[in-house]
N, C-alpha and C positions, 0 to 999 in steps of 0.2 A: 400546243402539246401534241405529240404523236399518237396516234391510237393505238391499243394495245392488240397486238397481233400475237398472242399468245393464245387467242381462242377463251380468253376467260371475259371478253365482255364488260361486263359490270363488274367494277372497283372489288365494291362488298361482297360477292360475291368467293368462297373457300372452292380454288381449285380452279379447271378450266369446266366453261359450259360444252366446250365441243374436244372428242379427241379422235385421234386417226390414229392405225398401228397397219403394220403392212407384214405377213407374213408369206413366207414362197412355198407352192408345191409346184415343185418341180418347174415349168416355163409359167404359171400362171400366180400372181400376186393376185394378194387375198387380200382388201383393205377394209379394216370393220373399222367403223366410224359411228360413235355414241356421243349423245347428248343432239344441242338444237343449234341446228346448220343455219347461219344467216351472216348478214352482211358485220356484224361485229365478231363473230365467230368463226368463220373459212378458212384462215389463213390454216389452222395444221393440216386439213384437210386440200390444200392445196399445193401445200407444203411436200404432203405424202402422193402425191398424184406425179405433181414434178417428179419428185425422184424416182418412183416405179416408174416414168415414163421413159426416163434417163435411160434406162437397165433393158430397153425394150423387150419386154412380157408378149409372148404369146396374147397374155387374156389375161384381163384385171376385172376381178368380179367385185366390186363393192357390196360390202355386208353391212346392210340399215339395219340391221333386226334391232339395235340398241338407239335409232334416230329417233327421238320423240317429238322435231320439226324440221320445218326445210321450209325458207320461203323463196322469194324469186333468186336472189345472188345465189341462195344453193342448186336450184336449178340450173340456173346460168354457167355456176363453175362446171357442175356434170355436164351438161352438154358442149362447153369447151373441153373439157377433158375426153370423152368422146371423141368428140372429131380431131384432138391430137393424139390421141389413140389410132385412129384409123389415120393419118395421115401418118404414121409410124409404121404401120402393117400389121395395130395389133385391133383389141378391141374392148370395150367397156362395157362391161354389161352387171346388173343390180340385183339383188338378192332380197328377199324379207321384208319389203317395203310394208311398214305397220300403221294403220290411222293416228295420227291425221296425216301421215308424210303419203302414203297412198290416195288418199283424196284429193292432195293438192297435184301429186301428178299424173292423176286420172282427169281433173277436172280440163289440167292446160293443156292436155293435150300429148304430154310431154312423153309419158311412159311409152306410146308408142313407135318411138326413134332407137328404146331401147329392147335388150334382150332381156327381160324380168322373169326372176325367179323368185317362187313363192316362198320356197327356205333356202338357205347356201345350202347348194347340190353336196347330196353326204360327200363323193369323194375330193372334195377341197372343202368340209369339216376336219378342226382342230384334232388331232390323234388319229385320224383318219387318211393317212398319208403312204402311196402307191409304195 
């Protein structure tokens, strides 16, 4: 049987555990992505990276401030997507990284490959648009 690549995980579970939504100002896509990033859950989150990457963005800030985990495959995706970002000419960089998802990319090492922002920078906040 195929795994469910919808982001919802577990059967019993109402709804997806992980969602991504991609909004543009201007040359830079916004991608806010909520719930818990892992190997049964990526796919929309991958899904949404693909296609901003298709569109070549300037700058794609990913917004965690709703991520309430990440474990290695979501690190893994973000640092491939990263370096297809910069293999594009553009760039990846992370926004509102909130504990425990900041712990675990403090701990690997990982946050440091990235450009992190404490909150999404107000002028690529929602209504807050040049």
């Amino acid at each position: 049987m195929p795994r469910d690549a919808t982001g919802t995980g577990d059967a019993g579970l109402i709804g997806p555990r992980l969602t991504a939504a991609v909004r543009w100002t201007g040359a830079t896509a916004v991608v806010t992505v909520a719930g818990e990033l892992d190997r049964d859950t990526q796919e929309p989150l991958h899904a949404t990276l693909t296609e901003v990457l298709d569109q070549r963005p300037e700058r794609i800030v990913v917004d965690c401030g709703r991520l309430t985990f990440c474990d290695s495959t979501g690190l893994n995706l973000l640092l491939t997507a990263r370096l297809d970002a910069r293999e594009a000419g553009s760039r990846l960089e992370l926004a509102a990284l909130r504990p425990p998802v900041d712990r675990v990319f403090d701990v690997t090492g990982v946050v440091a490959v990235f450009t992190v922002y404490d909150e999404l920078p107000a002028d690529l906040a929602e209504g807050e648009h040049p």
